[in-house]
N, C-alpha and C positions, 0 to 999 in steps of 0.2 A: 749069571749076571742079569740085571733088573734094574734100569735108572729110567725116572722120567725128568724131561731138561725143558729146559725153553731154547728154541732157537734161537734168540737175540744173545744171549749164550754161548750156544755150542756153535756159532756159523763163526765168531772171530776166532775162535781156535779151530776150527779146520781150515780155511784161509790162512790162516798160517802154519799151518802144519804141512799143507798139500804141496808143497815146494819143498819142502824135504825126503819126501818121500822119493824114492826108484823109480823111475819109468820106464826104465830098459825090461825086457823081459827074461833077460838070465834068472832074477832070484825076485820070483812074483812075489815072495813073500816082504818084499822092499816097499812093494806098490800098495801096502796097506798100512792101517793104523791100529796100535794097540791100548786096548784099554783096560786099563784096572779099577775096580771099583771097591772103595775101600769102606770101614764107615767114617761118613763125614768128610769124605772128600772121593773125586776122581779123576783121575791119572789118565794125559792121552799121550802117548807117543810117535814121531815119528823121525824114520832115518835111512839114509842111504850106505852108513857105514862113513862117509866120512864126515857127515854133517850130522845132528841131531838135536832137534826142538822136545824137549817134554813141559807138558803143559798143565796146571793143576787145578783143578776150581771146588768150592764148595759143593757138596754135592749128598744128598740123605739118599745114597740107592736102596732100593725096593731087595735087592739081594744083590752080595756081594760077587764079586769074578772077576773072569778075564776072557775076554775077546778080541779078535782079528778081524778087524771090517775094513773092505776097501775105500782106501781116502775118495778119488774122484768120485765114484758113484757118492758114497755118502756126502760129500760137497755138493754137488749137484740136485740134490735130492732137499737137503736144507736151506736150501737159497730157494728154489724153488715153492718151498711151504708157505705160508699165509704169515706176516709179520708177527710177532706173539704167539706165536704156534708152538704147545707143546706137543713134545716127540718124547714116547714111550718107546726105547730099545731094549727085546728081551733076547734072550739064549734059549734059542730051542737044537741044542745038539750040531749039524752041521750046520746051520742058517741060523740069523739072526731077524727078526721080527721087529718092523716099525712102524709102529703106530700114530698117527697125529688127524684126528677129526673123524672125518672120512677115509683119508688117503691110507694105505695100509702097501707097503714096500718087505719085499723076503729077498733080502740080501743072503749068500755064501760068504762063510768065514773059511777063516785059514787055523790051523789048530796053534792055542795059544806058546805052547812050550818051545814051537818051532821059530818065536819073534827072538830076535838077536837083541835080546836085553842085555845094559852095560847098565853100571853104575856109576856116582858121581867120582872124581880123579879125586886123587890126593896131592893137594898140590903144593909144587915149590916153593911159591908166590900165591899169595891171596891178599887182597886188598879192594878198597870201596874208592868209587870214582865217581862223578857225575856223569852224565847218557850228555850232554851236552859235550862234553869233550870229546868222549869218543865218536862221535856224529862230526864233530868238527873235522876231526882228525881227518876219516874215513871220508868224506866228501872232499876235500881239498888234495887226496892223493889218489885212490883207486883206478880213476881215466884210466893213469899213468900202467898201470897193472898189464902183462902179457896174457893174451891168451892162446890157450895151446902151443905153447916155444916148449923145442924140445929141452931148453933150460928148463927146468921143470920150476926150478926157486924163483922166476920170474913174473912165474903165473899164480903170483900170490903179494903179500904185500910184507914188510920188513917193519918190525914194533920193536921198538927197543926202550927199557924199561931203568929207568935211574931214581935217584931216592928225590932227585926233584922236576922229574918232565917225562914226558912218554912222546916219542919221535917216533915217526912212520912216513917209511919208506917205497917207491914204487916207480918200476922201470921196466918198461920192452924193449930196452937195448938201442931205441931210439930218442927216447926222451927221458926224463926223470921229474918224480915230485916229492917232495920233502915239506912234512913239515915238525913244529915241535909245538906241544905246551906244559903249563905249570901244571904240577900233580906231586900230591906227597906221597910217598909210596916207603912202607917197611922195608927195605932192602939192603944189606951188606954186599950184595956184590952187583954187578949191573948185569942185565939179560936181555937176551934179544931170541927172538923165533919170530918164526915165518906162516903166515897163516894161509891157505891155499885162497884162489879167487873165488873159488862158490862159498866157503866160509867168510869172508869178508860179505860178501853182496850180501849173504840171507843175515848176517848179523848186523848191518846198516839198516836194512829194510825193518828187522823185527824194533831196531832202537828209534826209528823214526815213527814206528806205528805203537808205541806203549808211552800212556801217559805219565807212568815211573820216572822223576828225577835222578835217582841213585841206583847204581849197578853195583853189583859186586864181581871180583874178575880172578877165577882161579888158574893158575899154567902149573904144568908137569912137563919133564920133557918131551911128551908125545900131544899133549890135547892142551887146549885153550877153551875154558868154560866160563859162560857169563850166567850169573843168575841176576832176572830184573821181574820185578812183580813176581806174579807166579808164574812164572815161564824161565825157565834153563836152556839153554843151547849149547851144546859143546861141538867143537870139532876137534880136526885132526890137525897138526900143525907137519909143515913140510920137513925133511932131509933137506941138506946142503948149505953152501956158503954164498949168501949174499953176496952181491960183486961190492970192490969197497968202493960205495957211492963218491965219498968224501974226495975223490980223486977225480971224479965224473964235472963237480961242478967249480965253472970257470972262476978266477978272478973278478972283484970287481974291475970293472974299465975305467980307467981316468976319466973319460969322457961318455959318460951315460946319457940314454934317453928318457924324457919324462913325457909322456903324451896323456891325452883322454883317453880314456878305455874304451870308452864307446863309441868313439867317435873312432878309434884304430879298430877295433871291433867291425864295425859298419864297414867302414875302405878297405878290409881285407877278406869280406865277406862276398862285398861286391865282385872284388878284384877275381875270386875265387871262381866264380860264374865258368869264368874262360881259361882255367886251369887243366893242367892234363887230369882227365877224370882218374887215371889208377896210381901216378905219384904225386899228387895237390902238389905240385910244385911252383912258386911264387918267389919273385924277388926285389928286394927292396933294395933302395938307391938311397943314402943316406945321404944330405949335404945338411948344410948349417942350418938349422932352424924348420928343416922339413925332410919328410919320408916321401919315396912314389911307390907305388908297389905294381908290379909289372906283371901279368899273367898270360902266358901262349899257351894254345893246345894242337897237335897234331892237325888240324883243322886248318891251320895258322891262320887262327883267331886271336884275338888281343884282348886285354883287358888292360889299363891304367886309370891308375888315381892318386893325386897330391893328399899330403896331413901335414899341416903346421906343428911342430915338434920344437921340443927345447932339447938343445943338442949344440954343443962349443965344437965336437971332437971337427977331425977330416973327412973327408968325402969315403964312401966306402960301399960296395957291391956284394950285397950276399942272401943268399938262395934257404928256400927253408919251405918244410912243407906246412901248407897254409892250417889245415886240419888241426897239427899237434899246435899250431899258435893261436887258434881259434879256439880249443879246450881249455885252455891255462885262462884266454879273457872271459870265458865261461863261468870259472871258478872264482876267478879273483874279484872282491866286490866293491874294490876302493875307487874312487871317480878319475883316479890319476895312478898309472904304470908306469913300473921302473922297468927299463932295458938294459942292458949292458951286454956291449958287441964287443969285442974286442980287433977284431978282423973275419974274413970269411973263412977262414980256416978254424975257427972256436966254435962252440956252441955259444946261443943263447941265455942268459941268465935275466930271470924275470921275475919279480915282484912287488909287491908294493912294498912303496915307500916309505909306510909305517908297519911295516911288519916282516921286516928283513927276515923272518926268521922260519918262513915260508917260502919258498925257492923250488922253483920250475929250470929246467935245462931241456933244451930243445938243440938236436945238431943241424949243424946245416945242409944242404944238398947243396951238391954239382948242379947246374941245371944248362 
């Protein structure tokens, strides 16, 4: 194999490729990147086994093949080069050879036969989306995502797919976020899979960073593959049973809160200062027309602060940790918050006001 590139090129596809790749050192041959070089185009891969970016670009190599080159080194090596900097990479038997100006680099390959090459799935479901939807989706719920729970379905997120909305799902058993939107989708029957938490982050990341409007989205029952521009990402999709959310979140409350976000944002931000640093634990005092929100630490140290609220209901006392209520005002980008408390014994139900259809649950603490 024989390709010469320009770096302005080949540095956004190893930037993204390098987070997919192994870093462990069980199976060194994770920790690298595969290339094929074909005529008129060339093929990079990279994967951990349960993630996988392949990335494709125009490309007239000098002689065609396939190589095993390490990602970091060759990352580092191209960032490093001169802006416009082309880079001649050849094959000479165990090493690969790189050329660009002056500089001259002899990378170790790993032998090509040994790269755990998969091909594209055959899938149940395939159909085209906007990257704006699924961006929406995935930022408005992920927080919500466990990681490392020995629930293992936890630590991923819950897509459920119908002929008119794609809903996605996500809970550490302490909180939950949900949302839904419009999508026309081919489907006779409705489907739901779980997509693990490094498959969600690297596929947010890759749709936030590709200038592509439109994806295409194929599932089988083991993998979930996007193809956007020319770049493919597949993973692995989880075993198990979702917990049935629908049951997790409360009633509305007869008597809801409407506040500024930012301005409840800020007073529980403060308040938080003087929280127990290992359970953010905070409690608010609800009366007619206002919030305090109260914060001790082991220290017994205090923190309070008043917010003017629009609120009819009765007086009421309950505890919640400040962190999972500080996420959701994070997320949510309307200038006015819906609450809904029911007592201290209920979780939290929180939204905005024009877009019910978006829904945070947060439980409350003992405190």
């Amino acid at each position: 194999m024989k390709i010469q590139i320009s770096k302005d090129i080949l540095l956004p596809i190893l930037q993204s490729s390098n987070s997919f790749v192994e870093r462990k050192q069980s199976q060194s041959i994770l920790a690298n990147l595969f290339f094929v070089a074909e005529a008129g185009k060339l093929q990079i891969t990279a994967t951990d086994l349960e993630v996988e970016l392949v990335s494709e670009l125009a490309c007239s190599p000098l002689e065609t093949g396939t190589m095993v080159l390490p990602a970091r080194k060759l990352l580092e090596i191209c960032k490093a080069l001169p802006n416009e900097a082309i880079i001649l990479i050849e094959d000479f038997k165990t090493q690969a050879k790189l050329t660009s100006g002056r500089s001259k680099f002899t990378l170790m390959k790993l032998p090509a036969k040994e790269y755990p090459v998969t091909s594209e799935i055959s899938p149940t479901l395939k159909f085209n989306m906007q990257k704006k939807v699924l961006i929406q989706l995935f930022e408005e719920t992920t927080f919500s995502m466990a990681s490392q729970d020995v629930r293992y379905y936890l630590n991923g997120l819950l897509l459920e797919f119908s002929a008119k909305q794609i809903r996605a799902v996500a809970t550490d058993g302490h909180r939950l976020a949900m949302s839904e939107k419009e999508a026309e989708i081919e489907i006779t029957k409705d489907l739901s899979v779980i997509i693990p938490r490094k498959g969600i982050l690297e596929l947010l990341r890759l749709l936030q960073n590709t200038e592509e409007d439109e994806l295409e989205v194929r599932i089988n029952k083991s993998h979930l593959s996007v193809n956007i521009g020319s770049q493919r990402m597949k993973t692995k999709l989880l075993e198990g049973n979702f917990p049935d959310y629908k049951r997790v979140i409360p009633p509305d409350a007869g008597d809801f809160i409407l506040a500024d976000r930012n301005n409840l944002k800020g007073v529980l931000t403060r308040t938080s200062i003087l929280s127990n640093e290992k359970f953010r634990g905070i409690r608010l005092n609800l009366t007619k027309s206002s919030i305090v929100a109260i914060a001790h630490n082991p220290e017994k140290e205090e923190a309070e602060e008043e917010l003017s609220i629009e609120y009819d209901g009765g007086e009421l006392e309950v505890g919640f940790n400040v962190a999972y209520l500080l996420d959701v005002l994070g997320i949510i980008r309307s200038d006015i918050v819906r609450l809904d408390i029911i007592d201290a014994n209920h979780s939290c139900l929180i939204r905005d006001p024009e877009n019910l259809k978006t829904q945070y649950v947060v439980m409350p603490m003992r405190l």
